[in-house]
C-alpha positions as CSV (number, residue, x, y, z in Angstrom):
1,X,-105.6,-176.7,-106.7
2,X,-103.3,-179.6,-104.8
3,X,-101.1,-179.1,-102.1
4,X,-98.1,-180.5,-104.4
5,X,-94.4,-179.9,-102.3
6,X,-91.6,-180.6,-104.6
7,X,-89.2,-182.2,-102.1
8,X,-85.5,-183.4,-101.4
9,X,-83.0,-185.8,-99.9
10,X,-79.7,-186.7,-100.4
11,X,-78.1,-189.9,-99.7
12,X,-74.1,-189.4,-99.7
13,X,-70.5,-191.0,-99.8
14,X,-68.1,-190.0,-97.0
15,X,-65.1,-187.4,-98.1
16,X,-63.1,-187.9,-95.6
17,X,-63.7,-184.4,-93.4
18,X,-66.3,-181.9,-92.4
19,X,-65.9,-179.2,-94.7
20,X,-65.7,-180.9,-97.5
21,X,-69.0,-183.2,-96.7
22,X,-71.1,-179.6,-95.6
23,X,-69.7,-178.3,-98.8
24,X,-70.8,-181.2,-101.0
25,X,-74.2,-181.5,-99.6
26,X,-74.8,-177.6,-99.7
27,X,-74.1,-178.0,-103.3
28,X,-76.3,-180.9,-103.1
29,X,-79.4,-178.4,-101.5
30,X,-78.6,-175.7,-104.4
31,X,-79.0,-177.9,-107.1
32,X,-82.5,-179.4,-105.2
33,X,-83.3,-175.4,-105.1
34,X,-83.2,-174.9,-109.0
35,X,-85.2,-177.7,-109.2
36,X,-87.9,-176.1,-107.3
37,X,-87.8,-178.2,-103.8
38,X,-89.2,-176.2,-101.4
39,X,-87.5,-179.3,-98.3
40,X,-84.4,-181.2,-98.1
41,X,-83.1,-183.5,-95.9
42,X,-79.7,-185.5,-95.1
43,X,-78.5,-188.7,-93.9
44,X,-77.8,-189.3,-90.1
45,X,-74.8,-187.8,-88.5
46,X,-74.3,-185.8,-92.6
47,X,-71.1,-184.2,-91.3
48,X,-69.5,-187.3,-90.2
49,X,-68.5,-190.4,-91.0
50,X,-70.5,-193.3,-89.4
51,X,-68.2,-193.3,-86.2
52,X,-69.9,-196.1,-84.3
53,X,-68.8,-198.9,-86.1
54,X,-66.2,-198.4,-83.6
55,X,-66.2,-197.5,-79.8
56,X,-63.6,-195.2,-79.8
57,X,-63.3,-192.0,-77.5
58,X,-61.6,-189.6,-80.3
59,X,-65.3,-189.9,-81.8
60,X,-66.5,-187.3,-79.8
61,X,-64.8,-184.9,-81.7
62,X,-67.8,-184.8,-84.0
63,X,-70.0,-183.4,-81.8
64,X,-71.6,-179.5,-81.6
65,X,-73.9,-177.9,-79.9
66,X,-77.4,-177.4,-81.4
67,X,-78.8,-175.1,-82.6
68,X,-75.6,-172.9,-81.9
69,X,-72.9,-175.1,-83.8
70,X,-71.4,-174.2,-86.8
71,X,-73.1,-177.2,-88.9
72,X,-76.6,-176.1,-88.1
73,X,-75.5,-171.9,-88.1
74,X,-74.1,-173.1,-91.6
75,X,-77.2,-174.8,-92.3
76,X,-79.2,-171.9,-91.8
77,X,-77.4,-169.6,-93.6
78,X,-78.0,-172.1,-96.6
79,X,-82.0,-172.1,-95.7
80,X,-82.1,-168.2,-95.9
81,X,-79.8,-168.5,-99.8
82,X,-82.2,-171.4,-101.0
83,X,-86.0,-170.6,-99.4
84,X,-85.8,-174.0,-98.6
85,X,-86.5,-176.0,-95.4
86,X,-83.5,-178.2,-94.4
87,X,-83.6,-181.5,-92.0
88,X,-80.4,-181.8,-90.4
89,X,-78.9,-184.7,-88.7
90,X,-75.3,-184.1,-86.6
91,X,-74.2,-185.3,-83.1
92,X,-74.9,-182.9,-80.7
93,X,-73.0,-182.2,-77.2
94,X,-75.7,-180.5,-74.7
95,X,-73.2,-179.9,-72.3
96,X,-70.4,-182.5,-70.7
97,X,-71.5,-185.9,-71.0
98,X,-74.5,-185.4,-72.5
99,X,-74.6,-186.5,-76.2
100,X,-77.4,-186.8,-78.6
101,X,-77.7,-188.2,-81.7
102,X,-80.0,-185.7,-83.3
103,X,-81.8,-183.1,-85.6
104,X,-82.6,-179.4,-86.6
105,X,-85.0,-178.7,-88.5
106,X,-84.4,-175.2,-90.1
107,X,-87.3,-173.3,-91.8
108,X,-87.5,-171.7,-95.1
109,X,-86.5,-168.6,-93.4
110,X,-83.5,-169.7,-91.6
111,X,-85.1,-169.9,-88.4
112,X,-84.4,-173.4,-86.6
113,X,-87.7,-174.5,-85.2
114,X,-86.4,-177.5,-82.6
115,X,-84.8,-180.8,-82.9
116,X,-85.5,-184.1,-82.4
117,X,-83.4,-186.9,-80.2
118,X,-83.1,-190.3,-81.5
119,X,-85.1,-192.6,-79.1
120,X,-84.4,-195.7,-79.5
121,X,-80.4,-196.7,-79.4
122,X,-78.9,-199.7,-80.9
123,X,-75.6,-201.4,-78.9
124,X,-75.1,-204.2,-81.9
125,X,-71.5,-205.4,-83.7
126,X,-71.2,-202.5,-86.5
127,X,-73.9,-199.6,-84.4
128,X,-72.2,-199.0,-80.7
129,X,-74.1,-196.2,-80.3
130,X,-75.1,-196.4,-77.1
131,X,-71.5,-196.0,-76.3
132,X,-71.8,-192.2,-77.7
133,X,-75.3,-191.4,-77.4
134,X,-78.2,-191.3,-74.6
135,X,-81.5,-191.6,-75.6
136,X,-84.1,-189.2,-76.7
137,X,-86.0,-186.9,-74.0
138,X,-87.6,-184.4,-76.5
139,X,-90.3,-186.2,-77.7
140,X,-91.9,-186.6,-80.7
141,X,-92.2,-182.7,-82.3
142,X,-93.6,-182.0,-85.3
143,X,-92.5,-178.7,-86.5
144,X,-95.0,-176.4,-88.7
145,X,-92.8,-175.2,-91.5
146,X,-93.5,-173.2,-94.4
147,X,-94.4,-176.5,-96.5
148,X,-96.1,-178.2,-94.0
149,X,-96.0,-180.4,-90.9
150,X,-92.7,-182.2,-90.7
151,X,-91.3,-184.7,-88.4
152,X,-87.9,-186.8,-87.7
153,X,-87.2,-190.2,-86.4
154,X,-84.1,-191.3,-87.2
155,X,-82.4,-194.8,-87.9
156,X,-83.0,-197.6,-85.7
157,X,-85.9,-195.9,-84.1
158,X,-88.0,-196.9,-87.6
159,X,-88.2,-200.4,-85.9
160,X,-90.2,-199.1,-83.4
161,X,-94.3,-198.4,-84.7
162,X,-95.1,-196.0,-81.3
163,X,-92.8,-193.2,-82.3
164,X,-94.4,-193.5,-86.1
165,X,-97.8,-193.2,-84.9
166,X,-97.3,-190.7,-82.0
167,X,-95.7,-188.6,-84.8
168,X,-98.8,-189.3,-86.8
169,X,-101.2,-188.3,-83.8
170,X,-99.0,-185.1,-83.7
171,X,-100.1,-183.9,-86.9
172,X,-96.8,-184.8,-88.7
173,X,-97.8,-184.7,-93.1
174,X,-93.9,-185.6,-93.5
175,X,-91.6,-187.8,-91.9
176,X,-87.9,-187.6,-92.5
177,X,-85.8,-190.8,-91.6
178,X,-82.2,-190.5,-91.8
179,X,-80.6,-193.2,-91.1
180,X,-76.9,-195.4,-92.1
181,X,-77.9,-199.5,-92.4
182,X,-75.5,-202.0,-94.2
183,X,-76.6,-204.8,-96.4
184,X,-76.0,-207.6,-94.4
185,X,-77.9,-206.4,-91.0
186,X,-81.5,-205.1,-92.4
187,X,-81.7,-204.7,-96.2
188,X,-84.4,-207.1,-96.2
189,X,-86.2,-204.7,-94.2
190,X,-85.5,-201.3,-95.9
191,X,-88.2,-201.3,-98.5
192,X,-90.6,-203.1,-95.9
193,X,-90.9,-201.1,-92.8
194,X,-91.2,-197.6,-93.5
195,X,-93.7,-198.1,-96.7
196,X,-96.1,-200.0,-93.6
197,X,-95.2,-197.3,-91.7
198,X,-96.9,-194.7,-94.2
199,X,-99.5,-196.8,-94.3
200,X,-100.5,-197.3,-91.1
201,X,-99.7,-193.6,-90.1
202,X,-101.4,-192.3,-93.0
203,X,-98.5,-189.7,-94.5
204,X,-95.1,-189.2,-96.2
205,X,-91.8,-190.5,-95.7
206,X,-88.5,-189.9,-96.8
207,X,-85.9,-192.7,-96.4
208,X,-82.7,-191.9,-96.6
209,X,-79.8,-194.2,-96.3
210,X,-75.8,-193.9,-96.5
211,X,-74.1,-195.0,-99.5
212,X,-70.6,-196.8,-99.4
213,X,-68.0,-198.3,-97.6
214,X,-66.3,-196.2,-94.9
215,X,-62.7,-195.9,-92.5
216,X,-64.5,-197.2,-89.8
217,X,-65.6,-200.6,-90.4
218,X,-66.6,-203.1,-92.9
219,X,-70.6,-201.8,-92.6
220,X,-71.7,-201.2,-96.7
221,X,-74.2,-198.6,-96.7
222,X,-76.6,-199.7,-99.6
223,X,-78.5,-196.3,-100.2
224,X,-81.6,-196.9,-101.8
225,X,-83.2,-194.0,-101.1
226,X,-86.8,-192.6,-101.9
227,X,-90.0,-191.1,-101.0
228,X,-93.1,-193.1,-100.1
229,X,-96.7,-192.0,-100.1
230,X,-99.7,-192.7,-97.7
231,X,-100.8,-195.8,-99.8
232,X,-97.4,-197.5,-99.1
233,X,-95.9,-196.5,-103.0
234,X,-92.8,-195.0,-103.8
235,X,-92.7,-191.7,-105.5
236,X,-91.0,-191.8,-108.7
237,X,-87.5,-194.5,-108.5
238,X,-85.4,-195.7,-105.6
239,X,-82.3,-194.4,-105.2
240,X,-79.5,-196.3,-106.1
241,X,-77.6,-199.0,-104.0
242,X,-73.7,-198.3,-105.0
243,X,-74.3,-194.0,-105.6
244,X,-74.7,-191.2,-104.2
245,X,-78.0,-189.3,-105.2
246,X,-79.6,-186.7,-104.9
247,X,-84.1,-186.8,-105.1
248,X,-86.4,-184.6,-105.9
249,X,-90.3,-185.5,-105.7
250,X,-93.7,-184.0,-105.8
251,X,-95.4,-184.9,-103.2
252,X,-99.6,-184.2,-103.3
253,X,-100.1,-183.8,-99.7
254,X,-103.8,-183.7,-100.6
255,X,-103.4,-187.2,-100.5
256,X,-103.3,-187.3,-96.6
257,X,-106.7,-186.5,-96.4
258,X,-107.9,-188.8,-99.2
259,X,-106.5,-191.5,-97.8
260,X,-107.5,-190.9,-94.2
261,X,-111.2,-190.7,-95.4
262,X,-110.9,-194.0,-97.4
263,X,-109.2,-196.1,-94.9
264,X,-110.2,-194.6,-91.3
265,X,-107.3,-195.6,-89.2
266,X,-107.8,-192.7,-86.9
267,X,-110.9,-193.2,-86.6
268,X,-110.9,-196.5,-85.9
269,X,-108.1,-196.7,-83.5
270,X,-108.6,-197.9,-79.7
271,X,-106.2,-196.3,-77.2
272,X,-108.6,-197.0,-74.2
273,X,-107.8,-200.9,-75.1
274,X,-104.2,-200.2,-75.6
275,X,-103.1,-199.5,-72.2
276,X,-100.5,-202.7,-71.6
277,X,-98.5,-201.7,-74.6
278,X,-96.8,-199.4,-72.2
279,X,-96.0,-201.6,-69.4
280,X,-92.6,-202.2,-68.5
């Protein structure tokens, strides 16, 4: 029998405030749950708008702690309703000065297994983020959860092949990348990189993108949206580029295997040649 997991994301327009963008995308995870997905995942910083189009200290405002917020205590109040595992991207505050952009991931049961720190930060006309964020420190995780191995990298760290492979080496069958890119920086790129990515790394990967125009700035978040399998082909339609949307996909994670038996990248890596890639 194949290891089919119907699955989820959600790419979104901003409201305008908190509660009413949780609310939406709750609504969003319900209708994914009568579907039959079994994962979901949202768009980085979900709660918020995109906030660092603009360097601005009232942007800290979005921030919560995590896993203690009320976004992610919300979040796993909705995982308990739906039986559904939920990736969820917010700023989180650690303690004074220490911001992250980040997140939970939240088990079928409501449990919240960890969180993941974006990496890599980009400090670039339209994506200041370094002026909000610090970098990464957790790792890569890969968190076992009751439809599999799943892991995060998020946005700008997609550019990046070592945290894709790392995440692969990790066990990771999923990889959720939230993320909020505008047409004129990288759309070239968005149906290029993270296909290669499942290729190389051998497993899924679920792109999701902003949709819109926001307060913030003149960034136009071009959605487009989907799943991609370990061969390097979408599953089922890309999202679209002016909408918000919400997917659900089977994804055959039997597949995995298949295609790590007919192609051998594992096998046929060399780390002990590999050594000046991590030179300063």
């Amino acid at each position: 029998m194949a290891n089919v997991v119907r699955a989820a994301l959600v790419q979104a327009t901003w409201t305008g405030d908190t509660e009413s963008m949780v609310a939406k995308h709750e609504e969003h995870a319900r209708a994914a749950a009568r579907q039959g997905a079994r994962i979901i995942g949202f768009q980085e910083v979900f709660n918020a708008p995109y906030f660092c189009q603009v360097q601005e200290p009232e942007h800290y405002r979005w921030a919560e702690p995590v896993p203690d917020g009320p976004t992610v205590r919300r979040m796993r109040d909705l995982a308990r309703e739906t039986g559904m595992v939920i990736v969820v991207p917010v700023f989180e505050i650690e303690q004074s000065g220490f911001y992250y952009n980040t997140a939970a991931v939240i088990d079928a049961d409501g449990t919240c297994l960890g969180k993941y720190r974006k990496h890599h930060i980009p400090q670039v006309k339209g994506f200041w983020e370094k002026y909000y964020f610090k970098p990464g420190n957790l790792g890569w995780p890969v968190f076992d959860t009751a439809v599999g191995k799943v892991g995060v990298y998020i946005c700008y760290d997609r550019h990046f092949p070592e945290g894709w492979r790392q995440l692969g080496l990790n066990g990771a069958q999923l990889v959720y990348n939230p993320s909020a890119t505008h047409r004129g920086l990288s759309a070239h790129l968005w149906q290029l990189e993270q296909p290669a990515a499942a290729v190389a790394n051998e497993y899924f990967i679920a792109a999701i993108n902003r949709v819109g125009q926001e307060e913030y700035g003149d960034n136009d978040f071009y959605g487009t949206s989907y799943f991609v399998d370990p061969r390097g082909q979408f599953v089922g339609e890309v999202a679209s580029d002016k909408s918000e949307e919400l997917l659900v996909r089977d994804l055959d994670l039997d597949l995995i295997e298949h295609v790590r038996q007919q192609w051998a990248f594992y096998r046929d890596r060399r780390p002990d040649a590999y050594e000046g890639l991590v030179q300063p």
